[in-house]
N, C-alpha and C positions, 0 to 999 in steps of 0.2 A: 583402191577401188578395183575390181571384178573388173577384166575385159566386156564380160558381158553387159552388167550395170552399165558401163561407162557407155556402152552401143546403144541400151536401152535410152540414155537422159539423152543421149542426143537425138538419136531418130523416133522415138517414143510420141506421140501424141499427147496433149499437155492434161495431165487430169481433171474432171470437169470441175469440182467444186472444193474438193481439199487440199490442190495445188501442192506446189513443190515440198513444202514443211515434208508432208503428211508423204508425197510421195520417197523421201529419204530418208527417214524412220520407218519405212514399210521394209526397205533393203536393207537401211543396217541389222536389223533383226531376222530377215531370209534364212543367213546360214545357218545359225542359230538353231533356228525352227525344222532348218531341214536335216539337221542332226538330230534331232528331237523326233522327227518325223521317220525316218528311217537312220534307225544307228546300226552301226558296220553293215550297211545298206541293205536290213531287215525292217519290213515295214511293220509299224505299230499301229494296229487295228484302237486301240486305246485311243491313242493321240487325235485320231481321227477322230472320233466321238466327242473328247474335251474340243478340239478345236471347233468342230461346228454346231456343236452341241450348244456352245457357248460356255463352258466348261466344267467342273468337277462337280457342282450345286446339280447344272443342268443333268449329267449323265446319271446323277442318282433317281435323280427324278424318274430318268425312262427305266431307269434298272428295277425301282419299283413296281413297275405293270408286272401281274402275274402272266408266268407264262402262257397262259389262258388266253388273258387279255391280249397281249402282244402278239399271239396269234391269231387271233379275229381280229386287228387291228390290220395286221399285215394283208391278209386274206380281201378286206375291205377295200385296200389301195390296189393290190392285183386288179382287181374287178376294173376299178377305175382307171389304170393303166392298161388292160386291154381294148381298147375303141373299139372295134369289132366284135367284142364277145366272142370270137370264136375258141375261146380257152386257153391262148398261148398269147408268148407276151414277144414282139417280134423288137429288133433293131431299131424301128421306124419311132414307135411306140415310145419303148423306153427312153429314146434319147426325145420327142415330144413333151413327155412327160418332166424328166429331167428338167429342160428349156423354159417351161410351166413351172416348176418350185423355184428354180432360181429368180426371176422373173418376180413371182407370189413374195418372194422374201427383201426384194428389193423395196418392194413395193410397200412391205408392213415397215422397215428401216426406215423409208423415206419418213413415213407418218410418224414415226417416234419420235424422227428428227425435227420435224413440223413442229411437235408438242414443244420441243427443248428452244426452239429459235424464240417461236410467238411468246415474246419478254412477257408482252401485258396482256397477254388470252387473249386477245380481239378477234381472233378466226384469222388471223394472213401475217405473215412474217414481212418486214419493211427492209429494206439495203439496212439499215444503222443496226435493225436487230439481227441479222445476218450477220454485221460487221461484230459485235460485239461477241458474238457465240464461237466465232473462229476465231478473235482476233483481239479478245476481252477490251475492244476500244473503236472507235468508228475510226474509219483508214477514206480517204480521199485524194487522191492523188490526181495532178493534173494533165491531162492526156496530153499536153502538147509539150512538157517539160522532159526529156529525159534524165537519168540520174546519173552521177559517175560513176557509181560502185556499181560494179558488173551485178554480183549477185541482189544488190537492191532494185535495180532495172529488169533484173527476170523477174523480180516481185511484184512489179508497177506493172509491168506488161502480164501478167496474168492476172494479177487483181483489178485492170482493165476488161480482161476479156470475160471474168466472172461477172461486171456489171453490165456488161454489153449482152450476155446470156442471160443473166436476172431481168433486164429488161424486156428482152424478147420473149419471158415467157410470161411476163404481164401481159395477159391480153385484154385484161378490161381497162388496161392505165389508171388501176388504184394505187392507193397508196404503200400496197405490198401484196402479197401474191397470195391467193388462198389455196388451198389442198392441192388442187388438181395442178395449179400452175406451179407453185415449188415441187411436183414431182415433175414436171415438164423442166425446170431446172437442174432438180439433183440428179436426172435422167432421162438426158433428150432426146438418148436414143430409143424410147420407147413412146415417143408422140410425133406423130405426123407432123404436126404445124411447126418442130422444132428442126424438121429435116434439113431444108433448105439453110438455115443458118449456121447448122453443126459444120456443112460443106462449104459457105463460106468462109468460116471462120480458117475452116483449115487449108482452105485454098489460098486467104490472106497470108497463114507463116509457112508453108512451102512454095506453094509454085511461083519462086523468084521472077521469074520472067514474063509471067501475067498471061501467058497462054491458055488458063481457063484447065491446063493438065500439071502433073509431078510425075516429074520424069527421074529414071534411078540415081542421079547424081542431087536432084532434089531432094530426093527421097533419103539417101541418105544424109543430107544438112554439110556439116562444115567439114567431115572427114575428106581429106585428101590423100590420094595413093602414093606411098612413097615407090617407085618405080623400084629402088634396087632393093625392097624387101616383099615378101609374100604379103597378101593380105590377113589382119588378124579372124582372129577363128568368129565375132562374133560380126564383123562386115561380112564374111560367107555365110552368114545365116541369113542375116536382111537380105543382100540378094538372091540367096535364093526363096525368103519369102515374098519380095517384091514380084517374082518373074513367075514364080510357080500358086503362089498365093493369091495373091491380088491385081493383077495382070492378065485381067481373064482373056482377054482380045490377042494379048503377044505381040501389042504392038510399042511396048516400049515406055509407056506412060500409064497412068493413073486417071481414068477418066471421072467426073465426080462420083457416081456410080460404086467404079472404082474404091475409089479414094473414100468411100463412104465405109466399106469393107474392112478399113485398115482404120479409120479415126472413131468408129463408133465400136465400143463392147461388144464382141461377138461370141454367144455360151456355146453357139451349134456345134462347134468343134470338140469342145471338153462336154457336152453332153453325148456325142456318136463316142467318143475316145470311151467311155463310158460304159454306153449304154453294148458295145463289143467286146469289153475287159468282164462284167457282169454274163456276158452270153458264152464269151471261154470259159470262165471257171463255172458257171451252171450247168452247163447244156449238157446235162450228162446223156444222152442218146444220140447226138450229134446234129440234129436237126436245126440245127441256128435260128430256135428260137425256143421259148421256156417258158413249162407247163406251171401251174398252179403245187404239182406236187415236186417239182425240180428246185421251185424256188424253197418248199416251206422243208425239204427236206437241205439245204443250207442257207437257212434263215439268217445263220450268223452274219453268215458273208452278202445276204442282202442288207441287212440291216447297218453296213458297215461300208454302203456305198453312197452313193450321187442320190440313187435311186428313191431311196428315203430321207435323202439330207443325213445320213450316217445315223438316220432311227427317230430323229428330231419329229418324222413327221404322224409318227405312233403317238407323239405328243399335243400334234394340233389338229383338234375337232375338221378344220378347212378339208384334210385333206383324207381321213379316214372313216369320217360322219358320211351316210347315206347317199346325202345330198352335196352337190360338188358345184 
């Protein structure tokens, strides 16, 4: 296992609903993908498109639109990526917008997933059909029992904290959660009512000593400094995203606030990283920020960003139809 990986499973925050399985089959295939993704570290505009395209079926699809098309398509989204109208498309903008698809796509996933859980159509997903769709069998585990096998016990204690969240996002105390509330589960960082609990929860598996904060030796979990060696390369990363990241105050700890920064999903980063990699290579007059004909004069290279979902979004009526 990666230095890195290995920093990741221990300081990482627990994934919300597809748990550990799902999280280590996501890594053993990384490197993988990222030789796929950039080989002898030339990046492939292709790969981009299959991968979020959702792949080779989907990219034909968009390849289809005549050029025509794809160009009043594109032109459509400009408009609505400028907020202001003022005919440029600025930093602020682009990466809003960006924040806005990812967001819109989580959102249509979540509902697919709805359709795939609700076994008998009833309109609301139950625990046992939950259980049955991740885990082809209902799992009930006893919360006061621990297990021997280490790796069976990180299982209990997250398939724990999956029902303690499926709970919480029942708010009518039916017998299983309709639309709005499984997306309040498969993504609690995008509903109010879910705040408070996401920062208990993660207050419960770090801050050891109950002080209501996560302090950097919290933060980092069970790693211990061996004194007569350097720290490894992916410890000097945590702290310095602990100290420079999340740490807004400087005062040494994590306050929930804080700590909300670091345990909930955050796009705003990889949508600014983004939305300024798109304004380098466009901005051909230097003005740091990009005209209507900057963009359709390297269409490629928008169509092959964040900004459209890598073109995906030429394909959905949501985000290039009139109305928005």
């Amino acid at each position: 296992m990666c230095p890195q990986l290995a920093g990741a499973m221990r300081l990482g925050p627990r994934p919300a609903t597809l748990g550990l399985l799902l999280l280590c089959a996501a890594a053993a295939g990384a490197g993988e993908a990222e030789e796929l993704h950039y080989p002898q570290g030339e990046h492939r505009a292709d790969y981009d498109r299959e991968a979020l395209l959702g792949g080779k079926e989907e990219v034909d699809e968009y390849v289809k639109l005549t050029p025509e098309e794809q160009h009043k398509r594109l032109k459509s989204i400009i408009k609505k990526i400028d907020l202001d109208s003022d005919g440029f498309l600025t930093e602020s903008e682009l990466s809003s917008w960006i924040q806005m698809s990812f967001k819109h796509y989580a959102m249509q996933e979540a509902k697919q997933q709805f359709v795939e859980y609700d076994k008998n159509s009833d309109g609301s997903v139950s625990w046992d059909e939950y259980n049955i769709q991740m885990y082809d069998r209902v799992i009930d585990f006893d919360e006061n029992t621990a297990l021997d096998d280490t790796e069976e016990e990180s299982f209990r204690q997250l398939h724990l904290k999956d029902k303690k969240r499926f709970e919480k996002a029942n708010q009518d105390s039916g017998p299983g959660l309709n639309l709005e509330e499984f997306i309040a589960f498969e993504h609690p960082e995008e509903v109010d009512y879910m705040t408070e609990f996401v920062i208990q929860e993660a207050l419960e598996e770090h801050d050891k000593n109950g002080d209501g904060f996560v302090s950097l030796e919290e933060f980092l979990g069970d790693y211990r400094r061996d004194p007569t060696n350097e720290d490894p390369e992916w410890i000097l990363v945590e702290k310095d995203r602990f100290l420079n990241d999340y740490d807004k105050d400087a005062d040494g700890r994590l306050d929930p606030q804080e700590l909300l920064s670091w345990v909930v999903p955050n796009n705003q980063g990889i949508a600014q990283e983004e939305a300024l990699h798109l304004i380098d290579e466009v901005d051909l007059n230097s003005d740091r920020k990009l005209s209507e004909a900057e963009i359709l004069e390297n269409q490629d290279l928008f169509l092959t960003s964040e900004a459209t979902d890598y073109g995906r979004q030429l394909q959905d009526e949501y985000f290039y139809h009139d109305e928005l």
